[in-house]
N, C-alpha and C positions, 0 to 999 in steps of 0.2 A: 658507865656501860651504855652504849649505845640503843636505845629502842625504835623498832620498825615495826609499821603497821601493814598490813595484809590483808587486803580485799580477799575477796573469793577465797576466803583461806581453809574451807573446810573440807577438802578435797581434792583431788589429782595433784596439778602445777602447784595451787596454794601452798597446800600439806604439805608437799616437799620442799617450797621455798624457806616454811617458816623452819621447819627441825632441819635443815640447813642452816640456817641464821641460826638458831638456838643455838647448835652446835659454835655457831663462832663466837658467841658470848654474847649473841643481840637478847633483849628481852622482846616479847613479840605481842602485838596487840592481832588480832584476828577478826576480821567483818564478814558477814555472810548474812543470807535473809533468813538461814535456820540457826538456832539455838544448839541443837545436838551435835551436829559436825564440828562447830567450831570448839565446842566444849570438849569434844571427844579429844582435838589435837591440843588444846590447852593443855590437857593431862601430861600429853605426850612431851609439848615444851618443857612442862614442870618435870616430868620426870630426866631430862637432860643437865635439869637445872639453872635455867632460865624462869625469870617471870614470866605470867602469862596475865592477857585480860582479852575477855571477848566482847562485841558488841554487835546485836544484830541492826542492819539498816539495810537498805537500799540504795546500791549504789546509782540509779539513776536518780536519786530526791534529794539534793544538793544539798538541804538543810539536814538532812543524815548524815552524809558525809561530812559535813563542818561538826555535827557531835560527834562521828566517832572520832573525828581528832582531836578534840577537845577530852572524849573520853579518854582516851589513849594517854592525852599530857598527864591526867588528873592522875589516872589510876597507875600507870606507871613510873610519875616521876620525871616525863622527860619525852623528847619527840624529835628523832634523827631522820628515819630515812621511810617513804611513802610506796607501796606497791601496790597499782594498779593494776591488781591481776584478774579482778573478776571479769567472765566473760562469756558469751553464749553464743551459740554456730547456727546458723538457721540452712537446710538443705532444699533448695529449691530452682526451677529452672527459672530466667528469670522472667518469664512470661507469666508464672503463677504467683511473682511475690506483689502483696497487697500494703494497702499504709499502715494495717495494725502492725503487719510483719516489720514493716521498717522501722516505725515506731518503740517497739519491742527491743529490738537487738541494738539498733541507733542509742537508745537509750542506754543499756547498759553498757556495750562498748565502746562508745564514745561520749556520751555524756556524763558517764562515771567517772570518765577517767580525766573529762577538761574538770567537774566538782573537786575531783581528787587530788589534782595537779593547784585547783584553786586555794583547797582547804589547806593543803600544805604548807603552799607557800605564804599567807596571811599568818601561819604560826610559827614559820620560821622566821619569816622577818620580825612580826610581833615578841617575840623573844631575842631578836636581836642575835639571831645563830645561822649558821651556815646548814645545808641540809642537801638532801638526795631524793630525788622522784624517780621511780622507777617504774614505765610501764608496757605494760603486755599488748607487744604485736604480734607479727605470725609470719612465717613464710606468704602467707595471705596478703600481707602489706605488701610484700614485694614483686607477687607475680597475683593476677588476679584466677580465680577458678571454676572454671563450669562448675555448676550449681551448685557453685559460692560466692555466687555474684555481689551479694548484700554484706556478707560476713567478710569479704576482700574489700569490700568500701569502706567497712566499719574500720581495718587493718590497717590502711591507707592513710585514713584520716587521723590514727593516733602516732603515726610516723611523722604528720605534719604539726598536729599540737607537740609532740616530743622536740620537734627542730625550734617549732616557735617559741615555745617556753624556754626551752635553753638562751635563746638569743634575749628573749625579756627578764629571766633571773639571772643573767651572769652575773652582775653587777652586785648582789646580793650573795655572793658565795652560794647558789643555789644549783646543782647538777640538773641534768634530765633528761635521762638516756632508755632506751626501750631495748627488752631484747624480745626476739623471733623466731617462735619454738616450730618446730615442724611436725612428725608426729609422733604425739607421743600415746600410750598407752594407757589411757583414764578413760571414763565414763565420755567425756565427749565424742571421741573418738567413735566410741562404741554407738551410740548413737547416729555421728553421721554414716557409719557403716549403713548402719540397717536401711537409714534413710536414701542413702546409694544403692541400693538394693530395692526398694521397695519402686523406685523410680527407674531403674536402669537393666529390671531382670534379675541382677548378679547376683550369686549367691551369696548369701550373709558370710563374711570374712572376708569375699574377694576382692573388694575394694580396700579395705587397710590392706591387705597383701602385696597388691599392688601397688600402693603407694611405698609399702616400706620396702618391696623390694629394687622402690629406684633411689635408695639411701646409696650411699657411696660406701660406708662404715659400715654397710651389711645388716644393721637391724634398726626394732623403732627406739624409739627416743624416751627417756624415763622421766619422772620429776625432778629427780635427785639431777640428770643430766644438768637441766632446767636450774636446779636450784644453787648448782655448782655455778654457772655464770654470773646468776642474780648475786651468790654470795661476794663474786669479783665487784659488780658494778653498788654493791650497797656498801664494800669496804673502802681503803684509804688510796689502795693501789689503782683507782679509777678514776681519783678525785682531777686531773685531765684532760678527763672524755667528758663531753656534752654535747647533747642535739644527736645522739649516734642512733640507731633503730641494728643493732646485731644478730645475724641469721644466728640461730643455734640450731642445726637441724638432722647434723651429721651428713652433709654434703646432698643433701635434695636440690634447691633453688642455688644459683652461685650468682654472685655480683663481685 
């Protein structure tokens, strides 16, 4: 049985990535910097019937990250496929972002995800196994956004570690593909609303509104959508593709 570990897993994208995977028989390890969420979905794996083991770190503290894949191997017996999902949105024009801000967000999304990509691959090769990195871009990666100036750079640059890393573990049976949600319907979102709002006048809603109403597909985006791809790109049917960064977003951004 295949096991995959999950950043950011105690909520929105996470949560549905992992009871996705559970569902297809992955056992799932889950990383967050709180205890309760991740615990909460533990449950929920186990009640699918999958294992479950959680560990809290931070994804921007490298040496975190190399335990929880360590923890991951111990406690579940085994270490397939890596998702670098945890991630955070900062809304700002970019005339008010400062170095703590960049600091901040630079860290968790992209330096989580070059430890993450790092941690992996030292234990798949260490084991002498082939494996799957999988990590979270955005529509962000692909078109940059008024006042999401910093959180499109952060997008950007995991499009470019996804391409590089693919070209440096081929050799190694090692995949490493991103996909590129657009919007979806979790607490983040909810968030950059308001922060749209507090900044631009508009009414609290009007901005998700607006953005979901330039989907193609008519509405916004879920985890389960989310979790549906990742299930493609964490099973056999994608073993193929490498270096790829895929919009999922229900036709917003087109390339």
């Amino acid at each position: 049985m295949s096991v995959a570990l999950i950043t950011g897993g105690g909520r929105g994208i996470g949560r549905g990535i992992a009871l996705r995977l559970a569902s297809d028989g992955h056992d799932i390890a889950l990383v967050d910097l709180n205890a309760g969420p991740i615990e909460s979905v533990a449950a929920e794996v186990r009640e699918i019937g999958s294992k479950a083991a959680t560990f809290v770190a931070d994804v921007s503290d490298r040496d975190q990250v190399f335990a929880a894949v360590d923890h991951t191997y111990e406690a579940l017996g085994g270490f397939d496929v890596m998702i670098n999902n945890a991630g955070i949105a900062q809304v700002a024009p970019i005339d008010d972002v400062r170095p703590s801000d960049v600091k901040q967000i630079w860290g968790v999304n992209v330096d989580g995800v070059l430890w993450g990509i790092q941690a992996a691959a030292a234990k798949f090769m260490a084991t002498g196994q082939t494996g799957k990195i999988i990590n979270a871009s955005s529509i962000a990666g692909h078109d940059g956004f008024a006042m999401l100036g910093v959180y499109s750079a952060t997008k950007f640059a995991v499009r470019a570690l996804t391409q590089a890393a693919a070209k440096e573990y081929a050799a190694h049976g090692i995949t490493v593909n991103a996909y590129c949600p657009g919007v979806v319907g979790t607490d983040m979102w909810v968030t950059i609303d308001k922060r749209f709002a507090e900044l631009t006048g508009a009414a609290e809603g009007e901005t998700y509104d607006k953005f979901v109403g330039g989907i193609t597909l008519g509405r916004a985006q879920t985890p389960e959508d989310v979790g549906a791809f990742v299930s493609y790109l964490a099973g056999p049917d994608s073993d193929y593709m490498t270096g790829q960064a895929v919009l999922i977003d229900g036709g917003l951004v087109f390339r």
